[in-house]
C-alpha positions as CSV (number, residue, x, y, z in Angstrom):
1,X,63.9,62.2,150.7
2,X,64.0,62.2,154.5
3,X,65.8,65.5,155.8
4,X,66.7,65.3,159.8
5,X,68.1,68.9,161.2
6,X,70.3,68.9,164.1
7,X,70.9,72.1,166.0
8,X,72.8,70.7,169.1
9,X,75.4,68.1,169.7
10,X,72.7,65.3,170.2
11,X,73.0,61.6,169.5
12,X,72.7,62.0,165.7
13,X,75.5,65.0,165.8
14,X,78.0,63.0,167.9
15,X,77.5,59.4,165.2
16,X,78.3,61.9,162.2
17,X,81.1,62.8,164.0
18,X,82.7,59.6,164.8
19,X,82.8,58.5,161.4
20,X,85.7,61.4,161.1
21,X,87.8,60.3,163.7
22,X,86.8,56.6,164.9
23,X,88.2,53.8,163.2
24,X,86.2,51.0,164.4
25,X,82.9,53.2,164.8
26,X,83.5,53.9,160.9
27,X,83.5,50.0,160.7
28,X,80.8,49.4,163.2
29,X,78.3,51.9,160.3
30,X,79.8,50.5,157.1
31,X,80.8,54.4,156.7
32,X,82.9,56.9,156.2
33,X,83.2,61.0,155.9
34,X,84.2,62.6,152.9
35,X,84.8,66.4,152.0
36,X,85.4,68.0,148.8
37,X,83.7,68.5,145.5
38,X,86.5,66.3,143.6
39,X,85.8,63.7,146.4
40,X,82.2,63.6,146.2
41,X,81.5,63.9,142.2
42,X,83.8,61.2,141.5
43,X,82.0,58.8,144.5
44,X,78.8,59.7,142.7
45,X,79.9,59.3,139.1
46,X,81.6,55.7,140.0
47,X,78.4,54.8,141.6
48,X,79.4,54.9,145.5
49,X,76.7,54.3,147.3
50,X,75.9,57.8,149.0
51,X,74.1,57.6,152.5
52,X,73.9,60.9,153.6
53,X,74.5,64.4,153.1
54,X,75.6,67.1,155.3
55,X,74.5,71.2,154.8
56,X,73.6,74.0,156.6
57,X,70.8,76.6,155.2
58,X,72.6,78.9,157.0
59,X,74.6,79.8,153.9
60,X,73.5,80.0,149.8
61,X,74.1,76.4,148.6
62,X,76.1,76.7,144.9
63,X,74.6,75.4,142.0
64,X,77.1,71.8,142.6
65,X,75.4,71.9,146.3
66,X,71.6,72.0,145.0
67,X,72.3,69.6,142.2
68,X,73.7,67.0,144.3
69,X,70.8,67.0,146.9
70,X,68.2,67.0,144.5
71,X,69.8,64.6,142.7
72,X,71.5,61.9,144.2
73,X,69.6,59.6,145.9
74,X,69.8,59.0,149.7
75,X,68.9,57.5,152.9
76,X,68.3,60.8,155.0
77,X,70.4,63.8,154.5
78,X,71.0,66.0,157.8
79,X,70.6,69.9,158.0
80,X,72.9,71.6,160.5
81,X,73.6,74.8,162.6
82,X,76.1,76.9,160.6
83,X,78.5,76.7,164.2
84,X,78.0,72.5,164.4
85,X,78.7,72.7,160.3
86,X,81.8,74.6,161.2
87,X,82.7,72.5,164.1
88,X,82.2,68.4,161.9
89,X,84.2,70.1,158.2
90,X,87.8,70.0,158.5
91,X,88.3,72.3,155.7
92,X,90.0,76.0,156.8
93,X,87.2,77.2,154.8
94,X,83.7,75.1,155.4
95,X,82.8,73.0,153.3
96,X,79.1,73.3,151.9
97,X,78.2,69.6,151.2
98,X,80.1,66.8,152.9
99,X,78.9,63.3,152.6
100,X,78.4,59.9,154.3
101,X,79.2,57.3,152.0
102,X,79.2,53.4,152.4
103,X,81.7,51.2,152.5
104,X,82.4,48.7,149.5
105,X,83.0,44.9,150.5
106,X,86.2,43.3,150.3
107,X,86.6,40.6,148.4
108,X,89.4,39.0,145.9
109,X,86.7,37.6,144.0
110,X,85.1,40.9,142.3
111,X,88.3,42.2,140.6
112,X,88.1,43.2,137.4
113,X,91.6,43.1,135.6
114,X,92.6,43.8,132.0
115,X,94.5,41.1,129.9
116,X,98.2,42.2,130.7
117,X,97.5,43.6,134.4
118,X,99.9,46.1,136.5
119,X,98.6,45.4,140.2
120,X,100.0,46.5,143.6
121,X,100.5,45.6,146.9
122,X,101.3,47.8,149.8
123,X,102.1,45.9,153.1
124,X,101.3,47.3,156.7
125,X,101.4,51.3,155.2
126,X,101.4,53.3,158.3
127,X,101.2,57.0,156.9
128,X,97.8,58.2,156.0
129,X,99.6,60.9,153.5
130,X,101.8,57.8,152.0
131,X,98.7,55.8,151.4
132,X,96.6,58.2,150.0
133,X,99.9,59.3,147.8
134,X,100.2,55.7,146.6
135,X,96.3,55.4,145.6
136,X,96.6,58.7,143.2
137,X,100.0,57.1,141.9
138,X,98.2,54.3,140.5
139,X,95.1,55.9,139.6
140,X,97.6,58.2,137.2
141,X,99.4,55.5,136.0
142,X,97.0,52.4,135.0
143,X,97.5,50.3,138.0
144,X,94.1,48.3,138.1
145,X,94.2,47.3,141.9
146,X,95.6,47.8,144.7
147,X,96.2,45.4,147.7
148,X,96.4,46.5,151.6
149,X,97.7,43.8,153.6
150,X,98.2,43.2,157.1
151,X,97.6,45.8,159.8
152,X,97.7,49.3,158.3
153,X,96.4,52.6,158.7
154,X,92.5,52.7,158.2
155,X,91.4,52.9,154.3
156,X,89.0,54.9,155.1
157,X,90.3,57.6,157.3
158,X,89.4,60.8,155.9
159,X,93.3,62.2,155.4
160,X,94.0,59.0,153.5
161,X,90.9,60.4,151.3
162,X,92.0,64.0,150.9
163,X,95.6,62.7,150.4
164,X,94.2,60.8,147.1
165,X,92.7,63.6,145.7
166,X,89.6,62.1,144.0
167,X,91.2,59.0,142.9
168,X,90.2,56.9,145.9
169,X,87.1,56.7,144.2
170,X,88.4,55.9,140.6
171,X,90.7,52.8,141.8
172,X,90.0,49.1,142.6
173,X,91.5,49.0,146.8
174,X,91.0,46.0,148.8
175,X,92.1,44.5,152.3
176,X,93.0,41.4,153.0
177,X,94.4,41.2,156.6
178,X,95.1,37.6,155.7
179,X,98.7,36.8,154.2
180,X,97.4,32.9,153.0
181,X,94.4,34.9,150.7
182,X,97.3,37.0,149.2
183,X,99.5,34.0,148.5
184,X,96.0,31.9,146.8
185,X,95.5,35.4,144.8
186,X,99.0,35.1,143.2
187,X,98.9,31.8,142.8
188,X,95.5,32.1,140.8
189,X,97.1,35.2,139.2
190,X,100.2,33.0,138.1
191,X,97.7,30.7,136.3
192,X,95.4,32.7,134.7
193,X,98.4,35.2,133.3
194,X,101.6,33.4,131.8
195,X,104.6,35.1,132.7
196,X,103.0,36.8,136.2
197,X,105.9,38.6,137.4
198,X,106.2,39.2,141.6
199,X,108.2,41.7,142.5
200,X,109.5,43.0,145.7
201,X,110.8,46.3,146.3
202,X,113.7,47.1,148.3
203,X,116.5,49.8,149.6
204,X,119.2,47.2,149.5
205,X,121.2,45.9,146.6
206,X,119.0,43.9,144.5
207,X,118.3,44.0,140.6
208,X,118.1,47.7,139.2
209,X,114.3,48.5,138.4
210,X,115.1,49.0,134.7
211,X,116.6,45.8,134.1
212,X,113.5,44.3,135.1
213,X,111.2,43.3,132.1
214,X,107.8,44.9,133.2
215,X,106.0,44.4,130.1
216,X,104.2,41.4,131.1
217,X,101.4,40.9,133.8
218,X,103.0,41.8,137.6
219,X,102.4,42.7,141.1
220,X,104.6,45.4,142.7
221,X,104.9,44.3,146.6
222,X,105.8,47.8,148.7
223,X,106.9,47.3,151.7
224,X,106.2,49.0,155.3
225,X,107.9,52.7,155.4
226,X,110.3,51.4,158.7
227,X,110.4,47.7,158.1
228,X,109.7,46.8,154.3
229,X,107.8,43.7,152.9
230,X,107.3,41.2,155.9
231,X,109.3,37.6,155.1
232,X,106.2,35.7,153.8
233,X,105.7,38.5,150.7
234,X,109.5,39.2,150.3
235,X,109.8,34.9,150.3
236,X,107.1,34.8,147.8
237,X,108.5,37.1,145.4
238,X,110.0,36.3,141.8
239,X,112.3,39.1,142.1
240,X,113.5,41.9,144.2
241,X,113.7,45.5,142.5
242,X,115.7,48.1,143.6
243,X,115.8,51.8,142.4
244,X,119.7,53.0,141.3
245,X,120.1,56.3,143.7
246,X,123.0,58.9,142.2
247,X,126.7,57.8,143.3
248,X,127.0,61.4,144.4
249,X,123.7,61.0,146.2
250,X,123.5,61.2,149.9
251,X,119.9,59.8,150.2
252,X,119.9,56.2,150.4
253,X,116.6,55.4,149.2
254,X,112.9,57.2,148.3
255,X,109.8,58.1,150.1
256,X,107.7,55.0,149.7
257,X,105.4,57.2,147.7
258,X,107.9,58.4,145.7
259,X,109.6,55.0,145.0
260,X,106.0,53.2,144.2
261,X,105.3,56.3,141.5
262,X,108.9,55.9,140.1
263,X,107.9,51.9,139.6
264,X,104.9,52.2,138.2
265,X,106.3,54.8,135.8
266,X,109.1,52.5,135.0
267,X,106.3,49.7,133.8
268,X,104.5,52.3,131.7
269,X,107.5,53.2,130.0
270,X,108.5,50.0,128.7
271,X,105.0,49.1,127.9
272,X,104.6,52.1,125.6
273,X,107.7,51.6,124.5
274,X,108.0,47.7,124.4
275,X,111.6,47.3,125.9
276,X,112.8,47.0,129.2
């Protein structure tokens, strides 16, 4: 296994870098920059594709540490300084392993869905934190994909990662910038499942969440934070959903992370319990 050090901020430092805070340099390398132990055993154990990893021998590696480099195979693995190791982690306290991990390709195509599917789709997200909220929401709760459309915050952006708290890894997430593909996917989903149920979520008056029958295949569409679903998706829907706030309640409506956990919950409720 090749091992490259780097002692100064030279060429190989500044690329490792970049993939923390450079959207389209992150796309440009197919990669992206992930800390934590959670974060990295669960890319190895779902069979990421690991790049590279990042230590110093500065510090005494943990048993987790020495395992993971002499055991996961990749491309080159780079030794640092302790002070340019301190300088690339974002963590308070350094991290002692971070890794460079490969993108996955996007495609409708490879999605792997149950028999009675719960699948979502969050439009134009433009919070990191919300994003990353809503991708450990579904992990938790048995949604089997989620869909990014239009232009959002980047996937791969390594706050969205932290914010999912391992289950980044663990979920089925794809793009598709293109509102036709979406439209062709539930159309397809519509024929292969009887009964696929699209439903758009909303602030305004629309039909409570609970008198919704979620038992049956369905997409949840979430809308931006500011502006909701965009008119194609909301057009496209079979029904809009709304969550019932308090009559005493101020607050007019949820956190979109909040609201797209309080949805899927609702769906897992009636399908352990078989009534809407």
């Amino acid at each position: 296994m090749q091992t490259e050090r780097i002692y100064s901020r030279n060429a190989a430092y500044q690329k490792l870098q970049v993939l923390k805070t450079n959207r389209n340099k992150r796309f440009k390398y197919q990669s992206f920059f992930v800390e934590g132990v959670r974060n990295i055993n669960k890319a190895v154990e779902n069979g990421w594709r690991i790049r590279s990893f990042l230590y110093t021998k500065d510090r005494n590696l943990s048993d987790w540490a020495r395992h993971m480099l002499s055991s996961v195979q990749t491309e080159v693995n780079y030794e640092l300084s302790a002070p340019l190791m301190n300088e690339i982690s974002e963590k308070t306290e350094t991290s002692e392993l971070i890794a460079i991990i490969g993108m996955k390709n996007d495609s409708l195509d490879t999605v792997c869905l149950s028999s009675n599917p719960m699948i979502a789709l969050f439009d134009r997200a433009s919070n990191k934190g919300n994003l990353g909220t809503i991708i450990r929401s579904c992990d938790a709760l048995g949604v089997e994909c989620l869909l990014l459309t239009g232009h959002a915050v980047d996937l791969y952006d390594p706050e969205v990662i932290v914010a999912s708290m391992g289950s980044f890894f663990n979920l089925q997430v794809i793009r598709v910038p293109e509102n036709e593909k979406v439209l062709q996917f539930i159309q397809k989903m519509k024929t292969i499942y009887p009964g696929f149920l699209t439903i758009g979520t909303t602030a305004h008056h629309a039909t409570p969440l609970h008198q919704i029958d979620l038992t049956h295949p369905v997409l949840f569409m979430i809308g931006n934070e500011t502006e909701g679903l965009c008119r194609v998706f909301k057009e496209s829907c079979d029904i809009l959903g709304t969550i019932p706030m308090a009559a005493s309640s101020y607050a007019s409506s949820f956190n979109v992370g909040c609201a797209a956990t309080v949805m899927f919950y609702e769906a897992v409720r009636q399908r352990q319990t078989g009534t809407a």
